[in-house]
N, C-alpha and C positions, 0 to 999 in steps of 0.2 A: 426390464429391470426397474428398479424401486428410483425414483427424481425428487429433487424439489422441484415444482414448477414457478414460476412467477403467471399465472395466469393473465390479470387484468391490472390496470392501475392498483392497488392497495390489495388486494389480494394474490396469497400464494399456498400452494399446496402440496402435499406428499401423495407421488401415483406413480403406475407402472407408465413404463413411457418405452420404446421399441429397443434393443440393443444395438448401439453402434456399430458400426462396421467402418475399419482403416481403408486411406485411401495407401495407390503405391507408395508413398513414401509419409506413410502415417503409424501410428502406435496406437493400442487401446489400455488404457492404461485403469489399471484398478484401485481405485482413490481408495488413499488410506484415510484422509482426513482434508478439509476443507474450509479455509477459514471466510467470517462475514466482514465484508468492506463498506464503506460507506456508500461505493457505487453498487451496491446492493439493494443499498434504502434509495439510491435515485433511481433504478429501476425499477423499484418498486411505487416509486411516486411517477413512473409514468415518462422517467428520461432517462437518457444515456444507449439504453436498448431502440433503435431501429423500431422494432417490432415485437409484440408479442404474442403466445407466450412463451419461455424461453426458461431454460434449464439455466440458473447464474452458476458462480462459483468460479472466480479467476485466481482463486489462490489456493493451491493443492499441489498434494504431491501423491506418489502411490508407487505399484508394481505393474510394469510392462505386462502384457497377456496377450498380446495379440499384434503384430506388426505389418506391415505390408509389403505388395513382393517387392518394391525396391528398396525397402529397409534394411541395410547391412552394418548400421553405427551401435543398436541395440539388439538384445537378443530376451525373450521372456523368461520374465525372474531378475531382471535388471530394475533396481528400485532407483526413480527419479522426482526431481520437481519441475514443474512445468511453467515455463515464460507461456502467459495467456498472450501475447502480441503476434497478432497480424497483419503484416504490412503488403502492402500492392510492388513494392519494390518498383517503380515505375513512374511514381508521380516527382513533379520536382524538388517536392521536402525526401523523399526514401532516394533522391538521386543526390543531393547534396548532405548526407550523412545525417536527416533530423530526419527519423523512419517515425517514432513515435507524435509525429505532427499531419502523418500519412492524409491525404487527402481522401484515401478508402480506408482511415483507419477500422480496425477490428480486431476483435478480441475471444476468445474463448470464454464463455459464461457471461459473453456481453453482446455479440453478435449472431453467436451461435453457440449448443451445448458447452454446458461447460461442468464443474467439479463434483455440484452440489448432488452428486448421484453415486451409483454404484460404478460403474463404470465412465470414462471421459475417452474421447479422441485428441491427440495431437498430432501434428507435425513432426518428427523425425527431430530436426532443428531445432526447436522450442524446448527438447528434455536434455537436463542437465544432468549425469547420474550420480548418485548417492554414495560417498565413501561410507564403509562398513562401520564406522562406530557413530553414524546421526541415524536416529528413529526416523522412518521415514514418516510417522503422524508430526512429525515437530516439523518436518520440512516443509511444510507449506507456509511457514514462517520466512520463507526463500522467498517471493513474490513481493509482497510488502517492503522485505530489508531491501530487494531491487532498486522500488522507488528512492529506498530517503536515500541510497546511493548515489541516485540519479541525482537527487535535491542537493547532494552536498557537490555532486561534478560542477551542477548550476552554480552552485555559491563560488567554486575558485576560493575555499578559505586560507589564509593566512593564518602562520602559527604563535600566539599570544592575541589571540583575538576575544573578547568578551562577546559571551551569545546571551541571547534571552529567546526563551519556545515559549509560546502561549500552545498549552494543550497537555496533556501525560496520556490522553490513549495511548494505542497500539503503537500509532508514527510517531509523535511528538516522543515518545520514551526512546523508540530507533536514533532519531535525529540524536537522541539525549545522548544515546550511546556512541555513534559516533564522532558530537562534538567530542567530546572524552578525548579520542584516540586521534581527533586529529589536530591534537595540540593547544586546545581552546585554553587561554587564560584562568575564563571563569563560564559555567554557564546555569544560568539561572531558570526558573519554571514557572508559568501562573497557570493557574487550572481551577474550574470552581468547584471542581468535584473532591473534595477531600480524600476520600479514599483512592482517588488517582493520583493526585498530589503525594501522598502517602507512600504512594512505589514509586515514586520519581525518588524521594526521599533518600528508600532504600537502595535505590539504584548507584544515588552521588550523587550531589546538585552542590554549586557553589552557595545557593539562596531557593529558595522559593512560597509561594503567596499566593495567596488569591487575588489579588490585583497588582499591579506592577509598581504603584502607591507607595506599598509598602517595601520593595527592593530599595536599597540604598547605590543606585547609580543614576544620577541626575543628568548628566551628561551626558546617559542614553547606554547604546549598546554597537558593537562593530555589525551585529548582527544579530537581527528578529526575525525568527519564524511561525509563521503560524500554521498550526498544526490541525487549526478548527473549524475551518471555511466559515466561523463565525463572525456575522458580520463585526458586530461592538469589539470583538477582539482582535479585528484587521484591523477597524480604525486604532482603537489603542494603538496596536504594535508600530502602526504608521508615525506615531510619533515618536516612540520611543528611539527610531531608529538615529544612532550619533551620527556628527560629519563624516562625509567620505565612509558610510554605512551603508549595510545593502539591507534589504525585505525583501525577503522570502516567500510569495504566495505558495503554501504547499498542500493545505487541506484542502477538500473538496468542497466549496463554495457552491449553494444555491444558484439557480440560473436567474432569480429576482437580485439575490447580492448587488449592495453599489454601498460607496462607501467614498468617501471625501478626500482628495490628496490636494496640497499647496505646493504650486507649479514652481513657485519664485523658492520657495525652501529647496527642494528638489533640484535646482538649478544652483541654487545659490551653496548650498553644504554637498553638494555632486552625490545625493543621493541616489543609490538603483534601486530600484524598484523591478523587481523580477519573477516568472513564475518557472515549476518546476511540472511536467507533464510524465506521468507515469512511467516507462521505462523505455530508459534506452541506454543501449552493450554495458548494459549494471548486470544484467540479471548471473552471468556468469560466476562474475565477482560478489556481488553478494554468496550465492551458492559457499563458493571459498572461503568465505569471511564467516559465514555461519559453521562451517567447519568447524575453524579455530576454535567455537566459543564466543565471539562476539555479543550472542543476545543468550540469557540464559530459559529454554522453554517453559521450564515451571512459576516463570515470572510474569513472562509472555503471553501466557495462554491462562487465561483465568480460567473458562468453563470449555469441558467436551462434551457434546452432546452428542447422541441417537441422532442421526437425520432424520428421523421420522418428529422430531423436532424441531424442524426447521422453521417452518410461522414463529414458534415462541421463540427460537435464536436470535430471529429478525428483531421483533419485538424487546426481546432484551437489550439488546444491543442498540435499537430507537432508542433506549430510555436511559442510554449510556450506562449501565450497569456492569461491572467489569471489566477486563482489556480486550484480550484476542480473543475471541470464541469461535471455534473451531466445530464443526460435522461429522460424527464418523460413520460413514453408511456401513 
């Protein structure tokens, strides 16, 4: 079958690569579409993957085609989205209810094959199915919403709360949409990309800027996310956070990242300071919540590509150029 591959550090390529085969209690599932994540570009810069080279793509969804003989939950022809997470269920974080801190964590198109192909394997477990009126190319947009799910269980928000997101890609917009619904006051956007800032816009924003400068709340925010793993806009957001205000670390931060906190502040205005780690028991609920309507796909998803376009997808998406871009093999 037709892959992307991640071959070596900075390089990736489109080749035949062998057809999967399910284990008993697995699914072969046939990607309808595949979107690019940040932990894409750090496996491409040579982190996050174990090993390579390695087929990515953790955010996908598709049609069942193939099951395994202990498979009795799906049957083929049943259209899902797939939770990339795999846990050891064993270790002391997967025994006291933090699975996604797993001491063997692992992943689908992170540890092993994953989306970015014509066909993918999962786990029985991991596929959520597809009510009849979501495209199942939109629902790979299920994996991603997972997270800021997960980012907003960490927060514990409170309703009448003022937010501020550094960021409008893909996540920062999610968060956007969820502050919305869950009661936020106000929530504001900084983003230096104009035309990102621009669908934040249209999305709803109570304010937003390119620098936080220009926001009119001096006093700060209940709550700052960063949506950038940028350094300069972690520190920002570091300050901006008001008394008795939490930060948010949600983007995927360089593994060089370091960035300045003041202990006595922190201590003194009972600042949190918190991070948010891919998913965990979101993935369902998000599914649900994508149902409804929650994120609209043609907003979403700026570019479809041919998978045989995958290095350029990569590339585009390095160079921050649209939102979600998604693969269709």
């Amino acid at each position: 079958m037709k892959a992307a591959v991640i071959e070596s550090v900075g390089r990736a390529v489109v080749t035949e690569v062998p057809d999967p085969t399910p284990g008993p209690r697995e699914v072969v599932v046939e990607v309808a579409a595949c979107g690019l994540c940040g932990t894409d570009l750090h496996i491409l810069q040579g982190e996050f993957a174990p090993e390579l080279p390695i087929v990515p793509g953790h955010e996908f969804a598709g049609e069942v085609v193939g099951v395994g003989t202990r498979v009795t939950e799906l049957a083929v022809g049943d259209r899902v989205a797939v939770d990339p997470s795999l846990y050891c269920h064993e270790c002391r974080y997967c025994r006291t209810g933090h699975n996604n801190l797993c001491e063997r964590w692992a992943a689908i198109g992170v540890t092993t094959g994953g989306g970015a192909a014509r066909f993918a394997v999962a786990p029985v477990a991991n596929c959520v199915r597809l009510p009849e009126h979501v495209r199942t190319q939109d629902a790979a947009l299920v994996e991603p919403l997972s997270c800021a799910v997960r980012g907003y269980d960490v927060l514990r928000t409170r309703l009448g709360a003022h937010v501020l997101i550094y960021g409008s890609g893909t996540m920062g917009l999610m968060m956007l949409e969820l502050a919305k619904r869950t009661g936020a006051a106000s929530v504001d956007v900084v983003d230096v990309n104009p035309a990102r800032l621009e669908t934040a816009r249209k999305l709803g924003v109570s304010d937003s800027a390119a620098n936080a400068d220009e926001l009119d709340r001096p006093q700060g925010w209940d709550l700052v996310i960063d949506a950038t793993g940028n350094a300069a806009a972690i520190q920002d957001g570091l300050d901006r956070v008001a008394k008795a205000g939490t930060f948010l670390q949600f983007g995927v931060a360089d593994y060089a990242t370091r960035v300045t906190i003041d202990p006595y502040r922190v201590y003194n205005q009972e600042i949190t300071i918190t991070g948010s780690m891919a998913v965990l028991h979101s993935f369902e609920r998000a599914a649900e919540l994508f149902a409804t309507g929650v994120l609209d796909p043609e907003v979403f998803i700026s570019d479809r590509l041919p998978l045989d376009r995958y290095p350029e997808a990569l590339e585009q998406f390095a160079a921050g150029v649209g939102r979600k871009i998604v693969v269709v093999p």
